[in-house]
NULO-28586 format. One record per residue (C-alpha): residue number from 1; residue in three letters; x, y, z. Coordinates in steps of 0.02 Angstrom, whole numbers, plus 32768, in hexadecimal, padded with zeros to 4 digits. Example, Ala and Ser with C-alpha at 12.3 -4.5 7.8 and 13.67 -1.06 7.14 Angstrom:
<rs>
1,ALA,8267,7F1F,8186
2,SER,82AC,7FCB,8165
</rs>
This chain:
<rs>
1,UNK,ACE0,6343,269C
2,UNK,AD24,63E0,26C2
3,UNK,AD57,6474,264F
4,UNK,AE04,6438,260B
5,UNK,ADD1,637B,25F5
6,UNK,ADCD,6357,2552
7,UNK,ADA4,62AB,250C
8,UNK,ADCB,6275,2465
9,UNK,AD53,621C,2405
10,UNK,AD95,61A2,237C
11,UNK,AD6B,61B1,22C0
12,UNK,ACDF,615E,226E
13,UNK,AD32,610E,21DC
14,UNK,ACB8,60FA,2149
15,UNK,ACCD,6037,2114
16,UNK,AC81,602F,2054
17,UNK,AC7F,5FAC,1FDB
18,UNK,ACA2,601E,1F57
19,UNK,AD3C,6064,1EFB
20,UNK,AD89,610F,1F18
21,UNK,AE0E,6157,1EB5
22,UNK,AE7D,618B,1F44
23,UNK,AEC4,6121,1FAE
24,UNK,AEC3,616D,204A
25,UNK,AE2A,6141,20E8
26,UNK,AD8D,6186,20C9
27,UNK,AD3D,61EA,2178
28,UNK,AC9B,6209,21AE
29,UNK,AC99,62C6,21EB
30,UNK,AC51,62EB,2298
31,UNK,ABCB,636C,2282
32,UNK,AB62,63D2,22D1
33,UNK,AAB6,6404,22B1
34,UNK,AA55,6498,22EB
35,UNK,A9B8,64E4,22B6
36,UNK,A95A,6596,22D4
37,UNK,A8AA,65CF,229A
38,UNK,A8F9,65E3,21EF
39,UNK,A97A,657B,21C9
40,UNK,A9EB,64D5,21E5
41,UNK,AAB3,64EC,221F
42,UNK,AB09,644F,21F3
43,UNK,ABDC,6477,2239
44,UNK,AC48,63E3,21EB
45,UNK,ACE4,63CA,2237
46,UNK,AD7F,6389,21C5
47,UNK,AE24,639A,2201
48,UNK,AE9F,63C9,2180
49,UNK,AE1E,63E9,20D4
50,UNK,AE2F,649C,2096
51,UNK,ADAA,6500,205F
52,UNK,ADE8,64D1,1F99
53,UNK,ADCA,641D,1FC2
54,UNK,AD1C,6414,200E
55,UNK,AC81,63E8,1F92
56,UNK,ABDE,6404,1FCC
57,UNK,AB61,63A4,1F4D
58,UNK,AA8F,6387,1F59
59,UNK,AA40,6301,1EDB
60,UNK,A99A,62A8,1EE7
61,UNK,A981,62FE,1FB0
62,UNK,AA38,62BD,1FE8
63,UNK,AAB4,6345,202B
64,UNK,AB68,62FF,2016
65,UNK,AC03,634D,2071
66,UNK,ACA2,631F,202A
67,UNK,AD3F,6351,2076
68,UNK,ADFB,632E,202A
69,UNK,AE8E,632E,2076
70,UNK,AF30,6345,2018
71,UNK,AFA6,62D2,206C
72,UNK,B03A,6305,2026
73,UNK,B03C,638D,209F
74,UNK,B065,6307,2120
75,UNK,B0E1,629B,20EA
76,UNK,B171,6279,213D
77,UNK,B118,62AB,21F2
78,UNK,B136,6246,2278
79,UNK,B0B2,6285,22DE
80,UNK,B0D7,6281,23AB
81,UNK,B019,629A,23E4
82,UNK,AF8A,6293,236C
83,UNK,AEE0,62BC,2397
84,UNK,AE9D,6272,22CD
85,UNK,AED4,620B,2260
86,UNK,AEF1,6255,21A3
87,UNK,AE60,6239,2124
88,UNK,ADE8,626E,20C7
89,UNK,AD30,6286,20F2
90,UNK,AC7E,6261,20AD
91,UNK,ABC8,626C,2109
92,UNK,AB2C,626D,20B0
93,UNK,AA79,62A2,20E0
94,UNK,A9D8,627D,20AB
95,UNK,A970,62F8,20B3
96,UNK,A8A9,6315,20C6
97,UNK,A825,6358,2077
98,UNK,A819,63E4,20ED
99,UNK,A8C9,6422,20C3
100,UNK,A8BC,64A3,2026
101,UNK,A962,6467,1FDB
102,UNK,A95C,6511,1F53
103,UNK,A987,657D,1FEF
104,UNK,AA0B,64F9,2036
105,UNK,AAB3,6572,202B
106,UNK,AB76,6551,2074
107,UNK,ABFE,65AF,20B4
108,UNK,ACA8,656F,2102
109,UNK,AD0A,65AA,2180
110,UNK,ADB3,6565,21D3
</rs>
């Protein structure tokens, strides 16, 4: 693959037996995860969610990253090329008992 290939991966959709209140599809966010000597980076990308609509939640050693997308924003597109489809997002991590989850902190940028 050379520099300006770029392949486009499709969207996990999250398939759940359970009943949301919006009725728009429900994404699973690619992210990445990095760690130093101090610290874990986890970058989640979603497409569209601004920084008013992203909660960030830990309970019982699970980290859950919601994302919302207000879809109003897009109606009436008729999009030519699309590289996502528009949704909102949720990924959820369990987490060890080597993570101290009272330092766990977040910050968003676009």
């Amino acid at each position: 693959m050379t520099a300006k290939e770029l392949i486009a991966q499709e969207k996990k959709e999250l398939k759940k037996d359970c009943e949301h209140t919006h009725s728009c599809r429900v994404y699973q966010p690619d992210v990445d995860i990095f760690e130093n000597e101090n610290e874990l980076i986890l970058l989640a990308d979603m497409p569209g969610v601004k920084k008013d609509n992203v909660s960030i939640n830990l309970k019982d050693r699970v980290l859950r990253i919601e994302g919302q997308v207000d879809t109003k924003e897009y109606e009436g597109w008729t999009p030519i090329y699309g590289e996502y489809n528009i949704g909102h997002y949720e990924r959820s991590f369990s987490l060890g008992d080597t993570i101290d989850t009272s330092s766990i902190h977040a910050t968003m940028n676009d």
